[in-house]
N, C-alpha and C positions, 0 to 999 in steps of 0.2 A: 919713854917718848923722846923722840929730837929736840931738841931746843936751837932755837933761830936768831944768829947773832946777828943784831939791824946795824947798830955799830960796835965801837969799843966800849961803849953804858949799859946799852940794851939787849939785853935775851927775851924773845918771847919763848915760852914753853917751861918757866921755872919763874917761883915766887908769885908775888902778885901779879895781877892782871895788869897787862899794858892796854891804855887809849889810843885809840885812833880816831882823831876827830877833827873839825874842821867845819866850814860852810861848803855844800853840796860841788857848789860851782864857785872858781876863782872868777870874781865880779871885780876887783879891783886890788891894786895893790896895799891900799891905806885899809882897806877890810881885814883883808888877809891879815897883815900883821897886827894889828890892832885881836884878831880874833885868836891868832896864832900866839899872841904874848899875854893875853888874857887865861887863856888855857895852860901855858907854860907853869904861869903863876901859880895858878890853881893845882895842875896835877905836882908840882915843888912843893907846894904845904903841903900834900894830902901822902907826899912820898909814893904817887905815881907814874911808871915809864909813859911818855907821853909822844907821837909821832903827829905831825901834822898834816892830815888831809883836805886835796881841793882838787878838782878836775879841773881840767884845761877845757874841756869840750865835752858837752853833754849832748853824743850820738846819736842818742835813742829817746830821744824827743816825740809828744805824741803828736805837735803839731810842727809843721816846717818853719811856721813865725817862732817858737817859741826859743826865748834866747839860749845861746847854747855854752855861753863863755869867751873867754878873749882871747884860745886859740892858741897855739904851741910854742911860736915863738915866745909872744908875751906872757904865756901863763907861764915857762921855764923859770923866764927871765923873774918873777914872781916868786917861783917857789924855790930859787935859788937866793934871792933875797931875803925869804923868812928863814931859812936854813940860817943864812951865816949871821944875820942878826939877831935874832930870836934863838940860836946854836939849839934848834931838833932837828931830829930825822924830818922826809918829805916823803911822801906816800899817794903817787897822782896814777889814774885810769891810764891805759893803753887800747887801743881800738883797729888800729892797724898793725901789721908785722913791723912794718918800716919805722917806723913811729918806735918800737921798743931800745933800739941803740940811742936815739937820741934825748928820751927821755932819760936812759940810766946814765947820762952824765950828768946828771942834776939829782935826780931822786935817788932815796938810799932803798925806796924798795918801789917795785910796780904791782898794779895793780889791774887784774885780768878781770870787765865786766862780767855778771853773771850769764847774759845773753852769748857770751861768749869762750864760757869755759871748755869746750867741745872745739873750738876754732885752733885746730893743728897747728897751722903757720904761723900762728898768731902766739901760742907756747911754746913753740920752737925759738920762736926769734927772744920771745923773754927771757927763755932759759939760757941765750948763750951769751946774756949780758953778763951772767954768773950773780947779778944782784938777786935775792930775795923775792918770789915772788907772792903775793895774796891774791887767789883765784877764789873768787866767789861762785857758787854753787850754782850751775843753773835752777832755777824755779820748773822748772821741767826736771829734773834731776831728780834718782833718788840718794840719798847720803852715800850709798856703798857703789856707787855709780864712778863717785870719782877718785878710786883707786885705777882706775885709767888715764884722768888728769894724772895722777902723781906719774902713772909710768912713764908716760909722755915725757913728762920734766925728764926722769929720772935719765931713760934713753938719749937723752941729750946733756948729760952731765951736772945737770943743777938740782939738788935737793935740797935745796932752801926756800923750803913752799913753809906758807901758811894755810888754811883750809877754812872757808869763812860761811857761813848759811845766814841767808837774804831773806829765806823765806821758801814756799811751797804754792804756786797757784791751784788754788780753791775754786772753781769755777770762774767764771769768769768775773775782771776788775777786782781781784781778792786774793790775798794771800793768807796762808795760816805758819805756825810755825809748831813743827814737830820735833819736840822737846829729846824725844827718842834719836830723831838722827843727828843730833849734836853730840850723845853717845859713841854713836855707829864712827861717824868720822873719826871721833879720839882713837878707837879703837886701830886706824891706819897708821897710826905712829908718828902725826906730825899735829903744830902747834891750829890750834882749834878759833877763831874770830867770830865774836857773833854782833853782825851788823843789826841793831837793835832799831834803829831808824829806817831802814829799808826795806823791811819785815812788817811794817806796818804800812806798807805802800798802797793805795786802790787803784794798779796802774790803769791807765784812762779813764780813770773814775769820774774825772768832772770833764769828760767828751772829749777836749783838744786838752788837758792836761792831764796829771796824776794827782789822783787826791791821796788822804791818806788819813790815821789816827794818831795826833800825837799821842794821847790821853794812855794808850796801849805801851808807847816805848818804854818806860820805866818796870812796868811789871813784868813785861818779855825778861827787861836787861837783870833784872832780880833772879827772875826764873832761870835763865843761862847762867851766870856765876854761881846759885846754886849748884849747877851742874858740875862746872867746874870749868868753864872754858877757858880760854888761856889769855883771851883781849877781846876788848869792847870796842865795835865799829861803831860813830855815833856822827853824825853830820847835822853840826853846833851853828847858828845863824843868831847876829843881834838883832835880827826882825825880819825872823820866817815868812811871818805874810807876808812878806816884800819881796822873797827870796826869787832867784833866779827860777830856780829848778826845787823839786820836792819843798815845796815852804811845806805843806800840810803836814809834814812828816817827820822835819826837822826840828832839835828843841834849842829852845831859846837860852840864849848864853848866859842871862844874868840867872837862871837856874840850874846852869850847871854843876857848882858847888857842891849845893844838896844834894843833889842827887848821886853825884862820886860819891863824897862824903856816906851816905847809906849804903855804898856796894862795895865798898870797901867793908864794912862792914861784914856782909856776906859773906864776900872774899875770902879772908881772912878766915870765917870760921873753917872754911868748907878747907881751905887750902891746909891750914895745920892738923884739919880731923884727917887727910889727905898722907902726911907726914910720915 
């Protein structure tokens, strides 16, 4: 399998699993790092690669009020500031084409909504940033669906993908997660993310927002590193209910220790029976 150089520290697709975590939406600057160096800490003891996620702009909102972020400029300016203080990687949403050149001068990798894994132009222009890109799986998707996303990349010179499953819509306001095509994607040949927070979404669940389970994310993210994936998507908030976007869904920061702390665990068995 490929392995994915973020920077000169970090490979995804060998050893331990890398985090990818963050609060949903960048709400402020003083969150951000405060959230960003609280995790650092954490994934530093626990001896895991760690990237920091935040969107600038939460697109696909189920209501027009519902807040969406503080928008391109100042989320850049943001996530370029937990980068060189905090010294991690940066890992922010793209939505538009135009939008992917001027995000890869600040992030060290982008990151292609699930609504929009299928959006040509939209992978076109990611791909010839030549950064890294994590394309989450449409929910409409089936797993072996997006060996077309890769060509796409591929066609355009960048095979620095990650492969990420969000989830599967189950009827409607519901997602499930098919444990099987987190299989099927390894089987493509590139590094595997399983957004563990996202997978438990009820999108429009509470009418004009998205509800969700958090109570679900830990034994999803158990069940996937069993598997063996290769990184943990997780969208980390010091007070979900409060949050911008997905509070219902997102887990609260002062337990996130533990809960690393147990999946490493897993990890670990799964990766050296793997050896």
């Amino acid at each position: 399998m490929k392995t994915i150089n973020i920077n000169d520290t970090i490979q995804v697709g060998e050893g331990r699993f890398t985090l990818i975590a963050g609060p949903c939406a960048i709400e402020s600057e003083e969150m951000s790092l405060d959230v960003a160096r609280k995790l650092k800490d954490i994934c530093d003891k626990l001896n895991i690669n760690y990237i920091f996620k935040s969107s600038f702009d939460k697109a696909n909102r189920s209501s027009i009020n519902s807040p969406r972020g503080v928008g391109i400029t100042e989320g850049l300016r943001i996530l370029k500031k937990v980068k060189e203080e905090i010294g991690v990687p940066v890992i922010t949403d793209v939505h538009e084409p135009w939008q992917c050149s001027e995000v890869s001068k600040v992030a060290d990798l982008l990151q292609i909504p699930a609504f929009l894994a299928r959006q040509t132009d939209l992978l076109v222009a990611a791909s010839k940033t030549s950064k890294p890109v994590n394309i989450k799986k449409g929910q409409f998707m089936a797993p072996w669906d997006m060996k077309n996303v890769i060509r796409k990349m591929q066609e355009c010179g960048n095979d620095n993908i990650l492969l990420c499953e969000r989830g599967t819509s189950f009827g409607y306001n519901n997602l499930i997660v098919d444990m099987t095509g987190l299989i099927e994607m390894k089987s493509l040949g590139y590094p595997v993310v399983f957004d563990a927070t996202h997978s438990v979404q009820k999108p429009g669940g509470n009418g004009i927002s998205t509800g969700g389970n958090r109570e679900f994310v830990f034994p999803l993210m158990r069940a996937a590193l069993a598997i063996g994936v290769d990184a943990i998507f997780a969208e980390v908030h010091p007070d979900p209910d409060n949050a911008f976007s997905d509070g219902p869904n997102q887990l609260r920061l002062d337990e996130i220790e533990s809960i690393l702390t147990e999946c490493i665990k897993i990890d670990d068995i799964v990766k050296n029976n793997m050896m």
